[in-house]
N, C-alpha and C positions, 0 to 999 in steps of 0.2 A: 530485426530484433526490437523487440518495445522495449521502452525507457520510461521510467518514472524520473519526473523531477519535482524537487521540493519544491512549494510554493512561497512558504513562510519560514519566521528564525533564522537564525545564523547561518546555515545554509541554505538558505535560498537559494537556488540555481542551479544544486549540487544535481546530478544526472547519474543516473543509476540503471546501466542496461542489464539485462534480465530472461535468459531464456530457458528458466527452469522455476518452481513454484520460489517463491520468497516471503517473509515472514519482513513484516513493518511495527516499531516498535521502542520504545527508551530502553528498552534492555540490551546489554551488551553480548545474551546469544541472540537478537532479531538480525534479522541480514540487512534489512535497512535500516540502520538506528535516526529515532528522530528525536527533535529535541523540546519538545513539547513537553508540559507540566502533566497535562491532563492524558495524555495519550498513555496507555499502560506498556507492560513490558512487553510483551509478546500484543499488539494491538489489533492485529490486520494480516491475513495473507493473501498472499496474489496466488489464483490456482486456472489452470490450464482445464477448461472444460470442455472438449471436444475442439474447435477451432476459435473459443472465447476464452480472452483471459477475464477472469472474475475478480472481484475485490469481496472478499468476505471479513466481516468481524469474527473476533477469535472469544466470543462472548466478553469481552471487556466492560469494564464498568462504567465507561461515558463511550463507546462505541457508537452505538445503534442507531442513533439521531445521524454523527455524524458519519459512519459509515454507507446510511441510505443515501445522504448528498451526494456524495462521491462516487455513489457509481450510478444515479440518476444522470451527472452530470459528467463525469470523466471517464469512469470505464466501459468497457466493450471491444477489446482488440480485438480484432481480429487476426491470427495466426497467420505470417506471412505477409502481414499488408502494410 
């Protein structure tokens, strides 16, 4: 099962497993709340794309810079592995 962990803020550390689509976010309907100024409320979702999990922005207003980072650099599950 993948697992996102925070990097940054208060919870740092905090581990979050995940084996259905999830919604990243300061808002308190996101499934991963984060605590971030600049992150919006519904920020990010994680989505199951054939055997890749993806990180997409949810068109957020400071997204796009920093959601290309992120999955340049961290995502690419693969399903099972």
């Amino acid at each position: 099962m993948p697992v996102l962990t925070l990097q940054n803020g208060e919870r740092a550390g905090a581990a979050f497993p995940f084996d259905r689509p999830v919604v990243l976010g300061r808002g308190r309907r996101a499934d991963i709340v984060v605590d971030d100024p600049s992150a919006s409320r519904q920020h990010a979702k994680i989505d199951l794309h054939g055997r890749d999990w993806q990180l997409n922005d949810l068109e957020s207003a400071n997204g796009k810079k920093r959601i290309e980072f992120y999955r340049k650099r961290h995502i690419s599950k693969r399903f099972g592995s």
